[in-house]
C-alpha positions as a LaTeX table, in Angstrom:
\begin{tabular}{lrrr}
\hline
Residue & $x$ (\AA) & $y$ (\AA) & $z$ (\AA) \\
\hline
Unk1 & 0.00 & 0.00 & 0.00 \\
Unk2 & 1.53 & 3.27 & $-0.87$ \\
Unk3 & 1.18 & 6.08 & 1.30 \\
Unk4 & $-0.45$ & 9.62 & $-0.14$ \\
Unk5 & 1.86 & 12.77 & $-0.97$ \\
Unk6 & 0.75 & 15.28 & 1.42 \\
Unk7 & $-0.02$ & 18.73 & $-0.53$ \\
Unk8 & 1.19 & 21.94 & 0.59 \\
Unk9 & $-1.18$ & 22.64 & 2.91 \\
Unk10 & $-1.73$ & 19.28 & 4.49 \\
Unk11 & $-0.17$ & 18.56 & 7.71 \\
Unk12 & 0.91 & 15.15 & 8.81 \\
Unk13 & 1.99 & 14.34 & 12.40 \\
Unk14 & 3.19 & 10.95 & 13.78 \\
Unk15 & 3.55 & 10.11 & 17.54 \\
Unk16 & 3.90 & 7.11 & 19.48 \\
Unk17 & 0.56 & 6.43 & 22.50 \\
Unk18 & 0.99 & 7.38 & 25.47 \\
Unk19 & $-0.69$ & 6.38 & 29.07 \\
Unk20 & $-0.86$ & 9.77 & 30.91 \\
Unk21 & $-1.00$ & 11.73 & 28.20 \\
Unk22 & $-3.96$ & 9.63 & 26.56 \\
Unk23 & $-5.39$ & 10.13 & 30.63 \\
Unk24 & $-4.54$ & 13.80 & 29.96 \\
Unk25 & $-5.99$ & 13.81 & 26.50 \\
Unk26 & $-9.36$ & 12.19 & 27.64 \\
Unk27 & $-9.87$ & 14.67 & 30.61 \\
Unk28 & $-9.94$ & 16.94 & 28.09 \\
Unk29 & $-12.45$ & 15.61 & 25.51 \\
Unk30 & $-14.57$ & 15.28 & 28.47 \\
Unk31 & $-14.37$ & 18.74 & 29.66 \\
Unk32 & $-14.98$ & 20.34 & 26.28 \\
Unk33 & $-17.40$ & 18.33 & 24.98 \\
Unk34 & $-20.24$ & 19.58 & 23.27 \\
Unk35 & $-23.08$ & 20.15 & 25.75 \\
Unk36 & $-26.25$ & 22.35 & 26.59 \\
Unk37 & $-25.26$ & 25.49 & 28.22 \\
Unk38 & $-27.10$ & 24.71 & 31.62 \\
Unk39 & $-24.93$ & 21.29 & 31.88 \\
Unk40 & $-22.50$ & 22.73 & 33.91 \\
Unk41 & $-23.78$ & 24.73 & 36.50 \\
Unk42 & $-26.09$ & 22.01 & 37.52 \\
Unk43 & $-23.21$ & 19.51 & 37.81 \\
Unk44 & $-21.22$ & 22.27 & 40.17 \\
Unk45 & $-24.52$ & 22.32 & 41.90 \\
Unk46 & $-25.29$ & 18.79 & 42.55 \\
Unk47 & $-21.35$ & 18.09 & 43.43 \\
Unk48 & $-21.50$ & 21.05 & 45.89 \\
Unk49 & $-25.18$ & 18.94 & 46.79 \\
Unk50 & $-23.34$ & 15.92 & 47.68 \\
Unk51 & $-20.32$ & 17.49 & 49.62 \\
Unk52 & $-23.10$ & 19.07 & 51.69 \\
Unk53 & $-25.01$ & 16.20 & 52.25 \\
Unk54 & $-21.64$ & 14.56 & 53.19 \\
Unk55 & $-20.91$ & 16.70 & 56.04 \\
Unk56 & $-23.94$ & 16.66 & 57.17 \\
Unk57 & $-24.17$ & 13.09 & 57.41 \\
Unk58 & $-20.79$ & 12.86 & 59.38 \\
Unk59 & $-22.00$ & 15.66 & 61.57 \\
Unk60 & $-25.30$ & 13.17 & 62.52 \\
Unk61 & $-23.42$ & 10.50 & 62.91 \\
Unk62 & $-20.96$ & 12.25 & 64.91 \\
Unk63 & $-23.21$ & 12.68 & 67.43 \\
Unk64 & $-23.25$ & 9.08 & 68.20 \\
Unk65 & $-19.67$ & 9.10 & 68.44 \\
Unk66 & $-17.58$ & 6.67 & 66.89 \\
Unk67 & $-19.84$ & 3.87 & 66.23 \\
Unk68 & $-21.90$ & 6.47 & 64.13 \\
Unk69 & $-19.26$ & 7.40 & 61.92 \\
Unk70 & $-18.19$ & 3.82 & 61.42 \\
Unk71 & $-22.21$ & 3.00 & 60.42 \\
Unk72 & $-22.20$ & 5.53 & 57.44 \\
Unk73 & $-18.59$ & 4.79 & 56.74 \\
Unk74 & $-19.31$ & 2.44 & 53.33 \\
Unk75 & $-21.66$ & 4.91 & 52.61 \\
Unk76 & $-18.91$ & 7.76 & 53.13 \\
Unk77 & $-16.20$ & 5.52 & 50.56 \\
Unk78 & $-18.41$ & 4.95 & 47.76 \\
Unk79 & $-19.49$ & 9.21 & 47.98 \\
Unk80 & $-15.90$ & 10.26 & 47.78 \\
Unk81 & $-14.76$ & 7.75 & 45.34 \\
Unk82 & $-17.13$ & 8.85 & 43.22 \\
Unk83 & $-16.32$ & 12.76 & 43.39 \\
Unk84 & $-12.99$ & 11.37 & 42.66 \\
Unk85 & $-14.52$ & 9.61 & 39.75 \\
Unk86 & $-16.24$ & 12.71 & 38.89 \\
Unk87 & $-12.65$ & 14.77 & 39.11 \\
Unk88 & $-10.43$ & 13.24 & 36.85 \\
Unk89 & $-10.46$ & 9.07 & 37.70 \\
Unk90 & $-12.51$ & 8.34 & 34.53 \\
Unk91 & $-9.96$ & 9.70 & 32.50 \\
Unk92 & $-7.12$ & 7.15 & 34.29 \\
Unk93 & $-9.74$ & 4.40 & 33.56 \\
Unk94 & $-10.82$ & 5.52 & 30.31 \\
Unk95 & $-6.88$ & 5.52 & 29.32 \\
Unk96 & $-6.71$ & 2.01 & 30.70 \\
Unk97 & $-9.05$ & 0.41 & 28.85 \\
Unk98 & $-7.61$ & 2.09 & 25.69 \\
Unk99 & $-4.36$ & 0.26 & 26.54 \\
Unk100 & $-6.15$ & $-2.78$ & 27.20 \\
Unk101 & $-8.75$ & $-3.23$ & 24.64 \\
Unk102 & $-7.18$ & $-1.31$ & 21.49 \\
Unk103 & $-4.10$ & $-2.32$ & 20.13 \\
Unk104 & $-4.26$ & $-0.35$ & 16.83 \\
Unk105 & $-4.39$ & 2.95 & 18.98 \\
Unk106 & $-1.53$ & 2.18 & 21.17 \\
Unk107 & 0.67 & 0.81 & 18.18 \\
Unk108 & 1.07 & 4.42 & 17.03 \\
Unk109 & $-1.05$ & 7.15 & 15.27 \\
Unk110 & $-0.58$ & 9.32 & 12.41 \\
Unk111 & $-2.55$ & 12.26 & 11.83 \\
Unk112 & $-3.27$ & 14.27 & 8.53 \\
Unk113 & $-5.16$ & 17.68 & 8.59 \\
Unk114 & $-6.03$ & 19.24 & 5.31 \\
Unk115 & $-8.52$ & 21.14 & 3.46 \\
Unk116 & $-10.15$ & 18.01 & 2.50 \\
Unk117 & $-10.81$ & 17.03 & 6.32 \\
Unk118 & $-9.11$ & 14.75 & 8.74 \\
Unk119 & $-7.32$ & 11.39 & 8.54 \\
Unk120 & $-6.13$ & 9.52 & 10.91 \\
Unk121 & $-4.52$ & 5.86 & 11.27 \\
Unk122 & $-3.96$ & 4.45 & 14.30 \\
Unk123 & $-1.99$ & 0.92 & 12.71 \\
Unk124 & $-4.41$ & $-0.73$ & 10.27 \\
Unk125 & $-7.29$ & 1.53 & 10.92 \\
Unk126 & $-8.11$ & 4.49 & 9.03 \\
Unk127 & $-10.92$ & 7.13 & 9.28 \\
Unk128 & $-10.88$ & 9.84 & 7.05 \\
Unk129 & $-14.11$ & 13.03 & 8.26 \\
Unk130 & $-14.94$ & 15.69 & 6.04 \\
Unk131 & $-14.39$ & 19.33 & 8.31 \\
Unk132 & $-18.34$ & 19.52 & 7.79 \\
Unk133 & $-18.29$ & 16.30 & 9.97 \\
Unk134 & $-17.33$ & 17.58 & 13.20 \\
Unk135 & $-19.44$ & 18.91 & 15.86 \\
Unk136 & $-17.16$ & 21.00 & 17.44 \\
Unk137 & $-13.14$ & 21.38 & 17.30 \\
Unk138 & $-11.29$ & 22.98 & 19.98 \\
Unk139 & $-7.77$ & 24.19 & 20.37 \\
Unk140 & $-6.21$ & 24.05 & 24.44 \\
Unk141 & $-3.43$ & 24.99 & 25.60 \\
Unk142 & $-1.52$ & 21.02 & 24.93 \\
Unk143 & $-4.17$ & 19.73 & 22.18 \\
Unk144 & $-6.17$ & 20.22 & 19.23 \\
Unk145 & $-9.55$ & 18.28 & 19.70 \\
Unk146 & $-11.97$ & 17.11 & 17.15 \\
Unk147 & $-15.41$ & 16.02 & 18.07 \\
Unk148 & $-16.36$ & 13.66 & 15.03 \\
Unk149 & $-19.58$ & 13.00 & 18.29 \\
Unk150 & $-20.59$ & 14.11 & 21.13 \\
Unk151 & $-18.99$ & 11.53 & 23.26 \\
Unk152 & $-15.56$ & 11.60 & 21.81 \\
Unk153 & $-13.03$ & 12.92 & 19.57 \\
Unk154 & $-9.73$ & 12.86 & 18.18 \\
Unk155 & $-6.78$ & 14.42 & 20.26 \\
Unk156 & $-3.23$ & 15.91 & 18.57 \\
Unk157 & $-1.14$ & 16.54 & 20.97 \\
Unk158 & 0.96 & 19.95 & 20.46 \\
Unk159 & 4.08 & 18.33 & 21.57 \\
Unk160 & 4.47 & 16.36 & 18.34 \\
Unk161 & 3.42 & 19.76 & 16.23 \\
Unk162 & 6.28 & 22.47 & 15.05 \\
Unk163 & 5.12 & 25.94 & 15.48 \\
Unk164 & 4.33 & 26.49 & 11.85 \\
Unk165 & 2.05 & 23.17 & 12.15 \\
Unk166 & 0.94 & 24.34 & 15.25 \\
Unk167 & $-0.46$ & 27.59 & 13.60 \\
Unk168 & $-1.50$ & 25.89 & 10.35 \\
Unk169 & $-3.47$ & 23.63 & 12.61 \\
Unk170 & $-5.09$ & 26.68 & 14.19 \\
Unk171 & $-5.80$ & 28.01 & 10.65 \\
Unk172 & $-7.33$ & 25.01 & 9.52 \\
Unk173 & $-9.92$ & 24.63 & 12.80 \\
Unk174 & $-10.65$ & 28.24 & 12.03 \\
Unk175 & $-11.52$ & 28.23 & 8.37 \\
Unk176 & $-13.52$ & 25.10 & 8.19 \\
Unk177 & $-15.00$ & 25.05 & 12.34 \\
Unk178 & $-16.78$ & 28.63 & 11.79 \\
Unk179 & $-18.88$ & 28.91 & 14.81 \\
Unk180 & $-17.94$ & 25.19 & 16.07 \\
Unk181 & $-14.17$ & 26.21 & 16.71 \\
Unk182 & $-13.05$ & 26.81 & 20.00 \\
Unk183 & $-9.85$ & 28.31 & 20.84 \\
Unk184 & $-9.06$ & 28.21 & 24.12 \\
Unk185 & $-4.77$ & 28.33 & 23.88 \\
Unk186 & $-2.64$ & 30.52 & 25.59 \\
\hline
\end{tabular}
């Protein structure tokens, strides 16, 4: 199989998986995902729910002393593992089962941007989406992300960008995102 010429403007950018990163990656995707506007104040506002409801059990138990506090204690583990679930642990597990169930991923990715859209090959898959195809792309301040979904999207890490890619990148979110490009770099 031969591999395409890149054209002027296309940019192609290899790098090799890796765990925190990917963990790093997926915290991201999950933070700038596309969502209704009221989605995030009413997830600060249930969090800040639980924490409350948290103390308040320990207080009540409390009262009872020790053997109070050790009744609500399984209930006190599974709160506070999920707020830590909540803060950034899906990410760790979300990486995990990338290393575990995908081998194409982890054997390496290459990524083309273009005019014509974005390819990407992850060892013998390919998936090539139109710029129309995107829901929403967003530039931080360590990736550029590409929301083919809702759920998910492609991540290009900076690191393995020059500084002209890095601002052809930028140029090419721009043009073809319109109102569904985000930049939220330094």
């Amino acid at each position: 199989m031969t591999q395409p010429v890149p054209s002027a403007s296309e940019i192609q950018v290899q790098f090799a998986w890796n765990f925190s990163e990917c963990a790093h990656a997926l915290r991201q995707v999950m933070r700038y995902r596309p969502r209704p506007r009221w989605w995030r104040p009413m997830t600060r506002i249930f969090i800040v729910g639980i924490v409350v409801l948290l103390f308040l059990a320990i207080v009540g138990a409390s009262s009872d002393g020790w053997s109070g506090v050790i009744t609500i204690l399984p209930w006190i583990v599974i709160l506070v593992l999920w707020l830590a679930l909540l803060g950034g642990g899906q990410a760790w597990i979300g990486a995990w089962h990338i290393r575990r169930n995908n081998r194409h991923l982890v054997a390496g990715q290459q990524h083309s941007l273009s005019d014509a859209g974005y390819r990407l090959r992850c060892g013998l898959i390919e998936s090539t989406i139109p710029w129309a195809g995107f829901e929403r792309l967003v530039e931080t301040r360590d990736f550029f992300l590409a929301y083919p979904h809702k759920s998910g999207a492609y991540y290009l890490p900076k690191r393995s960008l020059t500084a002209e890619q890095t601002r052809q990148a930028r140029e090419l979110f721009k043009l073809h995102g319109g109102d569904r490009a985000t930049v939220l770099a330094a």
